[in-house]
C-alpha positions as CSV (number, residue, x, y, z in Angstrom):
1,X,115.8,15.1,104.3
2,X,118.1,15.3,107.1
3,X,117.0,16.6,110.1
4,X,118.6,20.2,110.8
5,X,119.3,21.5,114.6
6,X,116.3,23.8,114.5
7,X,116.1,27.5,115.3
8,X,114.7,26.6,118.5
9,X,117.4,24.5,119.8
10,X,120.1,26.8,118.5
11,X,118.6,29.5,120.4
12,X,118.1,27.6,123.4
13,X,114.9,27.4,123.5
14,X,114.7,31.4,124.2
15,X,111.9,32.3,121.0
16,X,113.5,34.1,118.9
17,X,113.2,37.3,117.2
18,X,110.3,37.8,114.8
19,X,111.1,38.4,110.9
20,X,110.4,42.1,109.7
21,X,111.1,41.2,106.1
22,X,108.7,39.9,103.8
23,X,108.9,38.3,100.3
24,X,106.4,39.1,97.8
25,X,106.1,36.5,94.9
26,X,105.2,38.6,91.8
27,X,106.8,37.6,88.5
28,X,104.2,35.3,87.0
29,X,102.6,36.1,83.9
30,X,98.9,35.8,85.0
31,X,97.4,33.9,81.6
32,X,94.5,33.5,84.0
33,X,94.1,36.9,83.9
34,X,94.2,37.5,80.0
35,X,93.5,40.3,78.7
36,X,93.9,42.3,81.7
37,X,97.0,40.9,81.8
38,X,98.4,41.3,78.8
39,X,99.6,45.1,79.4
40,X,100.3,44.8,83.2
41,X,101.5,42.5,85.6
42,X,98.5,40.9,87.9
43,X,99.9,43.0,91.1
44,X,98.9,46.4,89.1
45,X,95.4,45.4,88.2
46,X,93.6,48.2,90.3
47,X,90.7,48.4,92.7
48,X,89.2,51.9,93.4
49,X,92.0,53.2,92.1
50,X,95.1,51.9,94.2
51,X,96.8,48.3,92.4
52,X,96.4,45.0,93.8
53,X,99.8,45.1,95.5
54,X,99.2,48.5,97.3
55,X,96.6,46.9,99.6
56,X,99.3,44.3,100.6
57,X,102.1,47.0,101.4
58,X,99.7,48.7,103.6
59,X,99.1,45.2,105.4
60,X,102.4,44.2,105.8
61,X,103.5,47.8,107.0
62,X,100.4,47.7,109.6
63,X,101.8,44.0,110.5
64,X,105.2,45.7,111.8
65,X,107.5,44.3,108.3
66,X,110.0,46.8,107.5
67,X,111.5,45.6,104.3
68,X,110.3,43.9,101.8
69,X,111.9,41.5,98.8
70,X,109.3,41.7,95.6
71,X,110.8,38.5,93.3
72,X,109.5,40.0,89.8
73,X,109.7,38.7,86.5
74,X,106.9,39.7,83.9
75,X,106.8,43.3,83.2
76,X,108.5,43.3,86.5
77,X,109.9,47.1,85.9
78,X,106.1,48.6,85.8
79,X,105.9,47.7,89.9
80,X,109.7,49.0,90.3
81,X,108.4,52.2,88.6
82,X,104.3,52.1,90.6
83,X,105.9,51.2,93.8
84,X,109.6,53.0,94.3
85,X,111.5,52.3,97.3
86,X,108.2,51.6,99.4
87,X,108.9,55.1,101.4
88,X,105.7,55.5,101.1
89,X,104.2,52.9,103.3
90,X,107.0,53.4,105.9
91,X,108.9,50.0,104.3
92,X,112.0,49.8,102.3
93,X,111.6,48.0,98.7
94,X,114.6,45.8,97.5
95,X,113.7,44.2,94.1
96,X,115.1,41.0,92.4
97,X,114.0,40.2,88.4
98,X,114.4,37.0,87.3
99,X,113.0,35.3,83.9
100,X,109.3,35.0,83.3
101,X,109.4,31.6,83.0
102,X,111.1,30.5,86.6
103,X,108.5,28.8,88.7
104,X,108.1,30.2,92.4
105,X,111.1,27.8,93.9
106,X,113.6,29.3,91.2
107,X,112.6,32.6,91.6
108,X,113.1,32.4,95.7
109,X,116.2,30.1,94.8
110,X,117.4,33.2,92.9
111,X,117.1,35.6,95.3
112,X,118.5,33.6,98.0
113,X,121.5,36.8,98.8
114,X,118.7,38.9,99.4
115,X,116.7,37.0,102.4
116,X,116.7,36.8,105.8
117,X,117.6,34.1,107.9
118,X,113.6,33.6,109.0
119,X,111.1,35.7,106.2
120,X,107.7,36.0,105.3
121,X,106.8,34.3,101.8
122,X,103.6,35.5,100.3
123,X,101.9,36.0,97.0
124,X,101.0,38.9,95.2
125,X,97.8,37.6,94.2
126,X,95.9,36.7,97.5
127,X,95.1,39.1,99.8
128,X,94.2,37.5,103.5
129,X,94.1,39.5,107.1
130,X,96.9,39.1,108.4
131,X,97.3,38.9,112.1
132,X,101.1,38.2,112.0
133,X,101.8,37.9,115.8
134,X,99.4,35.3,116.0
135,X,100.9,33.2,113.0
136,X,104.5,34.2,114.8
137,X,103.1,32.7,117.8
138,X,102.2,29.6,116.7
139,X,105.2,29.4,114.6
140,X,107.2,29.4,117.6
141,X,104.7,27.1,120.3
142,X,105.1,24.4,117.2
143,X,108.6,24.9,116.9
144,X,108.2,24.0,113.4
145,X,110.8,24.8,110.2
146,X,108.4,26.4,108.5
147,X,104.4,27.3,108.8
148,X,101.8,27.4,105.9
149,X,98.1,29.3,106.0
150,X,95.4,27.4,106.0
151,X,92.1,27.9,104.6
152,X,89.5,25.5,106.5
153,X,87.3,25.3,103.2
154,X,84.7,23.7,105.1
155,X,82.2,25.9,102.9
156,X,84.1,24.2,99.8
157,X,84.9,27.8,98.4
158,X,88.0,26.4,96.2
159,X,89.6,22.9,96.1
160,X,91.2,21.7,98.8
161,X,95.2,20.5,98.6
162,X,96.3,19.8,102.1
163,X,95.6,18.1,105.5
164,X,96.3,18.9,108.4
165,X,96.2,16.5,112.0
166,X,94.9,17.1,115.3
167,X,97.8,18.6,116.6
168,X,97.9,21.2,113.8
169,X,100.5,19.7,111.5
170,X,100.3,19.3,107.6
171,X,100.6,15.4,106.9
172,X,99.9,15.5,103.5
173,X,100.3,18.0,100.6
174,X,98.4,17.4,96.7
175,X,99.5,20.2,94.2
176,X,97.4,18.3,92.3
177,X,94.2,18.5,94.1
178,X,93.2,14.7,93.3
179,X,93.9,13.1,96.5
180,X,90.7,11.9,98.8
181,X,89.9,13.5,102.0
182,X,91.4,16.6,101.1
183,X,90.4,19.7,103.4
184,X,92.0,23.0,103.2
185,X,93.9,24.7,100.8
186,X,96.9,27.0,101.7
187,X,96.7,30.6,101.0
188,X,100.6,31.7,101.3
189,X,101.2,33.5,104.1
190,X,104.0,31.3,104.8
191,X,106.9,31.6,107.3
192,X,110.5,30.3,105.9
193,X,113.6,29.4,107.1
194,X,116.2,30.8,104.3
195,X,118.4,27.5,105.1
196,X,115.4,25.4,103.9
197,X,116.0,26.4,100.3
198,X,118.8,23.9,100.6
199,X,116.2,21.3,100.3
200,X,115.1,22.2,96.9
201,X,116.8,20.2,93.7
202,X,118.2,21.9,90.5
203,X,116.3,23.6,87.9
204,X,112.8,25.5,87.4
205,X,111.1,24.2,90.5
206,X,107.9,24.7,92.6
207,X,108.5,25.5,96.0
208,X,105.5,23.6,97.5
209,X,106.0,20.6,95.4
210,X,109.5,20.2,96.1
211,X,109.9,21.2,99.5
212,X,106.5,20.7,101.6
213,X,106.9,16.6,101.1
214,X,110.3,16.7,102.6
215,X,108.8,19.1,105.5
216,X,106.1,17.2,106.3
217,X,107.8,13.8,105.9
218,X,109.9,14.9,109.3
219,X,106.6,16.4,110.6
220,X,108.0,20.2,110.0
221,X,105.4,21.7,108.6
222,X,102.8,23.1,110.5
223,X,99.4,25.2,109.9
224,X,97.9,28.0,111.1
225,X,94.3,27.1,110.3
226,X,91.8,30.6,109.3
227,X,87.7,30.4,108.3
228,X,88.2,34.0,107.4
229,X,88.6,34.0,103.5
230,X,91.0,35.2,101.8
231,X,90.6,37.0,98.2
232,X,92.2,36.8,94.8
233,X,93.0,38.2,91.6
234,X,94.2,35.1,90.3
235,X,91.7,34.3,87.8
236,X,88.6,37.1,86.1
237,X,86.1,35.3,87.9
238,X,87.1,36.4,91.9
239,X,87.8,39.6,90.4
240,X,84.3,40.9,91.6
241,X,84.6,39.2,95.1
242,X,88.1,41.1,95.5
243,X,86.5,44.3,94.5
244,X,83.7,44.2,97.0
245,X,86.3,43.3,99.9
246,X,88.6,46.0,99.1
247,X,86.1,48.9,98.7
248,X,85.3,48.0,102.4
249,X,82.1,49.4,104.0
250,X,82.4,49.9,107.4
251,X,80.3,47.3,109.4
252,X,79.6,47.5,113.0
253,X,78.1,44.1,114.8
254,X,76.4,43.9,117.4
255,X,75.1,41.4,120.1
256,X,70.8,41.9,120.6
257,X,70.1,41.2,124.1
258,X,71.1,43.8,126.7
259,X,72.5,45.7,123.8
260,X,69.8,46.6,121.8
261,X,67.3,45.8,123.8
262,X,66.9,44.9,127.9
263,X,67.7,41.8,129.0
264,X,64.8,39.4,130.3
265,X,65.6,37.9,133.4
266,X,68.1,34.5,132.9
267,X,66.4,31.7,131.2
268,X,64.1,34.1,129.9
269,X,63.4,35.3,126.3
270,X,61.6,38.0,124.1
271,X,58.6,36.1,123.0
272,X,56.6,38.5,121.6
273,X,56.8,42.1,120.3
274,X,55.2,43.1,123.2
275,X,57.9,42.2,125.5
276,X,60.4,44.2,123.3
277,X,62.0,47.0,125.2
278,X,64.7,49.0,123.9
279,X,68.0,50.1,125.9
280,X,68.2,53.8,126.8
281,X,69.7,55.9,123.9
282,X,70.1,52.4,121.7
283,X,67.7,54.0,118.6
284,X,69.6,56.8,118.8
285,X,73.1,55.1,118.4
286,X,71.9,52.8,115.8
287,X,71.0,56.6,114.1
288,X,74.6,57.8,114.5
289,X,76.0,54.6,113.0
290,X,73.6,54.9,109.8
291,X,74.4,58.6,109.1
292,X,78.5,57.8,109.8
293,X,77.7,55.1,107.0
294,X,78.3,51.7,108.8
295,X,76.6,48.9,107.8
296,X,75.2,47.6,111.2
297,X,74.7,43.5,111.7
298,X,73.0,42.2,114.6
299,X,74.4,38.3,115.9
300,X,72.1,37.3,118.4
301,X,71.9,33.6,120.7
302,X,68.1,32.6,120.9
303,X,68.3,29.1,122.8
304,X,64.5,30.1,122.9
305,X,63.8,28.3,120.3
306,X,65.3,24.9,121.3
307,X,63.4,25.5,124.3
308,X,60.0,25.5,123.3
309,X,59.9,28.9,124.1
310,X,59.1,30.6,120.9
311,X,59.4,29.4,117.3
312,X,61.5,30.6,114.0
313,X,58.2,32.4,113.3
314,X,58.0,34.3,116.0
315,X,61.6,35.7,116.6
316,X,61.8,36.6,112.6
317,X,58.7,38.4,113.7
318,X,60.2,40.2,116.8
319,X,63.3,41.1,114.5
320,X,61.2,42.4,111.4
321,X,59.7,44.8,113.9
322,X,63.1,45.4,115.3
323,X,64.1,46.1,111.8
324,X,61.2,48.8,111.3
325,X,61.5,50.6,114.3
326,X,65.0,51.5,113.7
327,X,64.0,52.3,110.3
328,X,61.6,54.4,111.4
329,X,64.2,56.4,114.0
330,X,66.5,56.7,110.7
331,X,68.8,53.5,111.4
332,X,69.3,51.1,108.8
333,X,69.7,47.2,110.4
334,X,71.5,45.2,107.2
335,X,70.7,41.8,108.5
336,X,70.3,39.8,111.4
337,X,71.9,36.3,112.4
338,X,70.9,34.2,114.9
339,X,71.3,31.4,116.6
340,X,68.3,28.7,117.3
341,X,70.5,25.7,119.0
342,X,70.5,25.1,122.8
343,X,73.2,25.4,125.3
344,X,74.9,21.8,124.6
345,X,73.9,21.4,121.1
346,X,77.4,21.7,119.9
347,X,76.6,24.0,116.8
348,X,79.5,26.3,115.3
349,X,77.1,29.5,115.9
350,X,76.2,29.7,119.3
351,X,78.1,32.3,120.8
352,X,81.7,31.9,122.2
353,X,81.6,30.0,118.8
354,X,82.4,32.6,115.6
355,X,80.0,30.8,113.6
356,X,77.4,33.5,113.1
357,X,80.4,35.9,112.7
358,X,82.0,34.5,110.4
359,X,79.2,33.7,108.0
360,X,78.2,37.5,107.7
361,X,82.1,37.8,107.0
362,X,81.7,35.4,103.5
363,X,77.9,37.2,103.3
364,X,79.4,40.8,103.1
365,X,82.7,39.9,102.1
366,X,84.1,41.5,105.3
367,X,87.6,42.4,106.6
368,X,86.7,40.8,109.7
369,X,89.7,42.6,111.3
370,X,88.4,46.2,110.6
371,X,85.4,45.4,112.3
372,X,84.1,46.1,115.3
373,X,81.7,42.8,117.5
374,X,79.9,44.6,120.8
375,X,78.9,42.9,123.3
376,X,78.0,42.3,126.8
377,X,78.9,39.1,127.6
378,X,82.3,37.0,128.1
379,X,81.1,34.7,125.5
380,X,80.1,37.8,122.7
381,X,84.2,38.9,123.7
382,X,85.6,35.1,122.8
383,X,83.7,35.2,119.4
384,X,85.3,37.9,118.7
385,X,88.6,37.1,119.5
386,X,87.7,34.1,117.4
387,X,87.0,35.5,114.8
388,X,89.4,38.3,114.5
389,X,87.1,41.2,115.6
390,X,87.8,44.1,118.1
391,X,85.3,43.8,120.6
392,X,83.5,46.4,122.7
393,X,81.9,45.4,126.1
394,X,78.9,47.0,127.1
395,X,78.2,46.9,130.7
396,X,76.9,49.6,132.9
397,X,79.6,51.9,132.7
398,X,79.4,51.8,128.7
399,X,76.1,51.8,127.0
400,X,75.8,51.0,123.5
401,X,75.5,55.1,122.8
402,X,78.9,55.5,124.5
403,X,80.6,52.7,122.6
404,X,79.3,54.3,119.3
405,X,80.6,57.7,120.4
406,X,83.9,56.6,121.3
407,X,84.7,54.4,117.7
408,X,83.4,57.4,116.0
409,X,86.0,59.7,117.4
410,X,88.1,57.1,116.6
411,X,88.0,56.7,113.0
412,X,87.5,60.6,112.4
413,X,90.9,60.6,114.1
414,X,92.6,57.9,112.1
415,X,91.0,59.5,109.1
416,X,92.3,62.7,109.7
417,X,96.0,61.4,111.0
418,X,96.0,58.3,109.4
């Protein structure tokens, strides 16, 4: 590979202008999917009534893409017919067929006329929350050709095919999954230069084969690293895993200590039951949240423990009793995480860390970016941040009542205007 003047240095050095076109692979045939797939292209295969592909448009519209390129092959004229000009989710739909059989780096070879100069290349089999401005962002502070989505996989849920440095760069790239020391596995999500397509030799090709070698070889390839995981309808057996995402159950978290209940005096802890008192008007919010149908997670820090203060015994005691009272007041508490390590331990779950966060995310199978984290500290806002959450800070201006109130209000109003 040569190396190109990048976008960076011909814009000098200004960041340029974000992409608002995205390119949806979606010509495969899905034998992985067989026999659902046999009448329908993979994209179509429906959850609670809306295909596969729908849930992507709505993303990508959210994300601020206007126009999107779907590269279709198999049955390719069912989605032209499903999904029109894409008026619908407020994007415009161009759509390019080529042959079944073209592998992904022919098929976005082929539809080379139709691309921008910098795009959005996803998959129409994963779906992934997509916070684009962040990927953009990076994208640019790299100043990178191109950037690929990284699953950590530190909880092994596929096999890994990359890995990526300290800095943040991909330095190595399997297809085949068979190299040692592999950790992460890219998800799509990937933004291209149209100029790069260049790089790719004649015939039916794969795109990451051919061209992430020669990327990463010059050190042009960089990662935006997510634990949040993604879902599929790649193969029958994620199927299930997809379906629970996508119904989506409203879930509210929520920090324990000085939300829930009062906060003991610094360096103190709940101990006992008996020291257990809850905040002003918290039972009845907890109430509100059940009957609204949330599903309500509490994330707690209890250093206590490493301490010597109390012991896991205790504290699973304090929160079964937690547990019933609400019950009792008509409040439904799902589950409750905590933490036990001390301040310095280094663990991935003690809060500013996402840790707890993002293991009731694989628990529930989340969309971490629909839901809400409250708080009332700094570090309960930087977990959430962290792990993609909007955050609520209660302090005393805002109880957790209030806080309940005012997202309420807010998703009656986006349900009623959308």
């Amino acid at each position: 590979m040569t190396q190109s003047k990048s976008m960076f240095q011909s814009s000098g050095g200004q960041q340029p202008e974000r992409p608002r076109q995205a390119v949806i692979l979606a010509g495969g045939r899905g034998t992985r999917l067989a026999p659902i797939s046999d009448l329908r292209p993979k994209p179509l295969i429906e959850f609670h009534g809306q295909p596969f592909v729908e849930y992507l448009l709505e993303m990508l519209s959210r994300e601020g893409f206007e126009r999107v390129v779907l590269l279709t092959g198999y049955r390719g004229e069912q989605l032209e017919a499903r999904l029109g000009s894409g008026a619908k989710w407020g994007l415009e739909i161009a759509y390019h067929w080529s042959q079944e059989k073209f592998d992904t780096g022919a098929r976005v070879r082929a539809a080379s006329d139709l691309l921008d100069d910098t795009f959005l290349l996803l998959y129409c089999d994963n779906y992934w929350p997509l916070p684009f401005e962040q990927l953009w962002t990076r994208y640019c502070a790299m100043e990178a050709e191109a950037l690929v989505t990284v699953y950590r996989n530190s909880d092994d849920y596929t096999r890994s095919n990359l890995i990526v440095d300290a800095t943040g760069k991909v330095v190595l790239y399997d297809k085949t999954r068979s190299a040692k020391n592999l950790q992460g596995v890219d998800i799509g999500f990937l933004i291209l230069r149209k100029h790069l397509l260049q790089l790719l030799p004649p015939g039916n090709i794969n795109l990451e084969r051919e061209l992430f070698p020669k990327l990463i070889a010059q050190g042009q390839l960089t990662a935006f690293v997510s634990e949040h995981r993604y879902y599929s309808v790649g193969d029958i057996p994620r199927l299930p895993a997809t379906e629970k995402f996508l119904r989506f159950e409203p879930t509210i978290l929520l920090d324990r200590d000085g939300v829930l209940n009062k906060k003991r005096p610094k360096g103190e802890y709940v101990t006992d039951w008996r020291e257990w008192e809850w905040q002003d008007h918290a039972l009845s919010a907890l109430r509100k949240l059940t009957q609204a149908g949330y599903r309500i997670v509490v994330v707690t820090n209890q250093a206590g423990i490493a301490r010597g203060m109390l012991d896991a015994d205790a504290l699973e005691d304090i929160h079964s009793r937690m547990t019933a009272d609400a019950e009792e007041f008509g409040a439904k508490i799902a589950c409750v995480y905590y933490c036990p390590h001390g301040w310095d331990d280094g663990c991935d779950c003690r809060k500013p860390r996402p840790g707890m966060l993002l293991q009731a995310q694989k628990d529930f199978c989340l969309d971490l970016s629909r839901c809400w984290f409250l708080g009332d500290d700094e570090r309960d806002g930087m977990a959430a941040k962290a792990a993609g959450c909007r955050f609520g800070l209660i302090d005393e201006n805002t109880d957790l009542a209030g806080m309940v109130d005012h997202i309420l209000a807010r998703r009656a109003n986006i349900l009623q205007f959308g």
